[in-house]
C-alpha positions as CSV (number, residue, x, y, z in Angstrom):
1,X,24.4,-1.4,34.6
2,X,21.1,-3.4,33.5
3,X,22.4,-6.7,34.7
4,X,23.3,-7.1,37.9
5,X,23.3,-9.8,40.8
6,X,20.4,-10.2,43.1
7,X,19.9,-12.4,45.6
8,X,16.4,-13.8,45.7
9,X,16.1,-16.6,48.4
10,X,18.2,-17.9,51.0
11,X,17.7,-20.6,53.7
12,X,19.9,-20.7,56.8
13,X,20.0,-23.1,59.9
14,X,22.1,-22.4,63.0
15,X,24.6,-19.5,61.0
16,X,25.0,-21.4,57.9
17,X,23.5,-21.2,54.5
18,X,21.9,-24.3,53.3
19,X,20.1,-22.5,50.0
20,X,20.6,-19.7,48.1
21,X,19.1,-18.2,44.8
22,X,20.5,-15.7,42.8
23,X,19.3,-13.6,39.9
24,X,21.7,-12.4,37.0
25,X,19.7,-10.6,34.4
26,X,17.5,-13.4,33.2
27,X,19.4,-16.5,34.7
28,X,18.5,-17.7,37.9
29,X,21.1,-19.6,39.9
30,X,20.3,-22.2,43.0
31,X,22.9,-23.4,45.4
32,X,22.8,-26.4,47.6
33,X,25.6,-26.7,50.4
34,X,23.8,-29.1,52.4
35,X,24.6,-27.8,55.9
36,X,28.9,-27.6,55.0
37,X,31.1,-24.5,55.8
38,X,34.8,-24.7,54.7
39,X,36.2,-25.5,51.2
40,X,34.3,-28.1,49.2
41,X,36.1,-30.0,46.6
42,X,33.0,-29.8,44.2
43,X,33.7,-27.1,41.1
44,X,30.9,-25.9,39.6
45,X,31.2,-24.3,36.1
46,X,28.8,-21.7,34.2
47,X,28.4,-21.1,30.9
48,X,27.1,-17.5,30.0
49,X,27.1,-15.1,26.8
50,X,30.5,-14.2,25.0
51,X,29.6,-10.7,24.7
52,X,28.7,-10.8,28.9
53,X,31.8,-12.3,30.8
54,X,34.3,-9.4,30.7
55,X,31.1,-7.2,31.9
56,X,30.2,-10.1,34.6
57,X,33.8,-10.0,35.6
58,X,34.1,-6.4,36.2
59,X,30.8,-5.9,38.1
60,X,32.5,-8.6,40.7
61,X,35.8,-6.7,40.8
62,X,34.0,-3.4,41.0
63,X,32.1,-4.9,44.2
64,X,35.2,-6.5,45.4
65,X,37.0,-3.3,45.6
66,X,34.0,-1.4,47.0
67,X,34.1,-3.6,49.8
68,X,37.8,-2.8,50.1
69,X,37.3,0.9,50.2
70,X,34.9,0.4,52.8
71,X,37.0,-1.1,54.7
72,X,39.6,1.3,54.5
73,X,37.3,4.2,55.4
74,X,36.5,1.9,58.7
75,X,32.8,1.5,57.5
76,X,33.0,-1.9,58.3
77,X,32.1,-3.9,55.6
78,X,30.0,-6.8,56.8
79,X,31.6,-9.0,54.1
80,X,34.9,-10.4,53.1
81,X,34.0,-9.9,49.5
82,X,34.6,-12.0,46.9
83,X,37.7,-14.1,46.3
84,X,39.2,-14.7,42.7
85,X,41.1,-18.1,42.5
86,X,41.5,-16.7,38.6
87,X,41.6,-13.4,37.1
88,X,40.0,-13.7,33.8
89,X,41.9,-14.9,30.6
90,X,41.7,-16.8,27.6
91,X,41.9,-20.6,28.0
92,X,44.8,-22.4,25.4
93,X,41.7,-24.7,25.0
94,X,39.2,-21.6,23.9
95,X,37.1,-19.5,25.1
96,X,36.9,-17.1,27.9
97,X,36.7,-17.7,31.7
98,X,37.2,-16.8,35.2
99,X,37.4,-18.2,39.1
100,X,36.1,-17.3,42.1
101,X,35.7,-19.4,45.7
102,X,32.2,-18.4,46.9
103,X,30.9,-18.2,50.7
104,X,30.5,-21.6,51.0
105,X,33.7,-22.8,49.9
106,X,32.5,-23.7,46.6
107,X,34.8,-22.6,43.4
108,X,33.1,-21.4,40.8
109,X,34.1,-21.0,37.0
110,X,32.2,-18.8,35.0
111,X,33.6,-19.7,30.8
112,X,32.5,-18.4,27.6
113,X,32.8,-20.6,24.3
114,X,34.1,-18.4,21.8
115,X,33.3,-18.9,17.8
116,X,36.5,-21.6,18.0
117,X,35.2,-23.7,20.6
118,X,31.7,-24.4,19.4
């Protein structure tokens, strides 16, 4: 797969991830949790290429399930993977999107506009 994501930068203090940077094809992403584990109430939404999400989507469900094969082998996997709060679907307000909770507790929506929505 051409695209895929990369981390490129990450600060940590005492365990805990204070800045990250991630690369997705050309799109590079920067997060701020300012020193906070646990769920955050902050939603952050991205908007990407039509003709990417469903790929996007499948690359994190392909690593989500590597990680669960792992596991089952007893390999150990160092992380808990990714967690979907949504599966991906269409929206009745347009568009394409899906959910996913990251490390940090952040959620994050990842949408695509379709020809409707714009």
């Amino acid at each position: 797969m051409p695209d895929a994501i990369r981390e490129i930068g990450r600060w940590e203090d005492d365990g805990v991830v204070n800045w990250g940077m991630v690369t997705f094809g050309e799109a590079e992403l920067a997060f701020g949790m300012h020193g906070k584990t646990g769920t955050h109430d902050v939603g952050l939404w991205f908007y990407i290429d039509r003709d990417k999400i469903d790929e996007f989507y499948h690359l994190l469900k392909s690593r989500q399930l590597e990680l669960a094969q792992a596991a089952l082998e007893g390999k150990g996997a160092e992380s808990k993977g990714i967690e979907f709060e949504e599966d991906i679907y269409d929206p009745f307000y347009g568009g394409r999107q899906f959910g996913i909770r990251d490390l940090n507790g952040y959620s994050l929506i990842f949408y695509a506009m379709d020809h409707t929505t714009r």
